[in-house]
C-alpha positions as semicolon CSV with decimal commas, in nm:
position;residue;x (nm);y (nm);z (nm)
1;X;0,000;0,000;0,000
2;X;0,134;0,349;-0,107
3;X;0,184;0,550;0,177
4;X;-0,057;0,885;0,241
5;X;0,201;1,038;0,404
6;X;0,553;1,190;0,263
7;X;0,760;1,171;0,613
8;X;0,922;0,915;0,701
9;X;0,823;0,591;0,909
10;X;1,129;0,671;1,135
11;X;0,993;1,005;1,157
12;X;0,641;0,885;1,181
13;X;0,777;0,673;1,455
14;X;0,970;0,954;1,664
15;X;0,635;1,198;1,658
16;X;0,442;0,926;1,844
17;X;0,730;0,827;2,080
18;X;0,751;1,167;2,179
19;X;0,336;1,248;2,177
20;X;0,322;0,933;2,369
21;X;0,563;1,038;2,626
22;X;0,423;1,403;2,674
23;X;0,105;1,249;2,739
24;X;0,285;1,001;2,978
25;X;0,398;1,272;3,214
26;X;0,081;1,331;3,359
27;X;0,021;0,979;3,394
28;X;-0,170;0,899;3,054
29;X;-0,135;0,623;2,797
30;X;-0,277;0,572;2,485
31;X;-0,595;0,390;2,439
32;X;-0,653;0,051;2,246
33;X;-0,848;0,331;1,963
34;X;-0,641;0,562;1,974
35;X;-0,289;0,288;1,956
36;X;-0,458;0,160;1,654
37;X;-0,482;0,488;1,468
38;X;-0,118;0,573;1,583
39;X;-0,019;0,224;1,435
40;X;-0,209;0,365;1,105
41;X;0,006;0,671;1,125
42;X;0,328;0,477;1,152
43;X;0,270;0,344;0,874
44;X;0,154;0,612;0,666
45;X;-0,202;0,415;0,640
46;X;-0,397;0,772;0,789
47;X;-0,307;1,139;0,800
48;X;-0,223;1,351;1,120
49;X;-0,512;1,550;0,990
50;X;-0,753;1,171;1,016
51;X;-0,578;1,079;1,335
52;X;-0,673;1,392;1,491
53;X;-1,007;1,414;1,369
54;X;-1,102;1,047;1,444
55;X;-0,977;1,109;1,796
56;X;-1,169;1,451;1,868
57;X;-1,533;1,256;1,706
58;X;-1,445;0,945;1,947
59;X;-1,417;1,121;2,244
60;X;-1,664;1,425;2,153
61;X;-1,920;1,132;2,177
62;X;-1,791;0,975;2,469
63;X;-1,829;1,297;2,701
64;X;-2,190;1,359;2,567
């Protein structure tokens, strides 16, 4: 599958490491949802502008 994205996997990779660990600081991890759509992102399967989206209509719902 041809990638949606034009950075890098390694750079793919290095943006969640460190999103992951900013969120990890005050004690958060990522969900099962939102680990899959990170895995997406990886590997250049989804956008940050999907990820982010998908994330903000998952939760949106969930607080309703």
């Amino acid at each position: 599958m041809k990638s949606l994205n034009p950075i890098s996997q390694e750079e793919r990779r290095k943006r969640i490491q460190f999103a992951v660990g900013m969120a990890a600081i005050d004690g958060g991890k990522p969900t099962a949802f939102t680990q899959n759509l990170l895995d997406q992102y990886e590997k250049g399967e989804v956008t940050t502008s999907y990820l982010k989206q998908a994330i903000i209509e998952k939760y949106a719902r969930a607080a309703h």
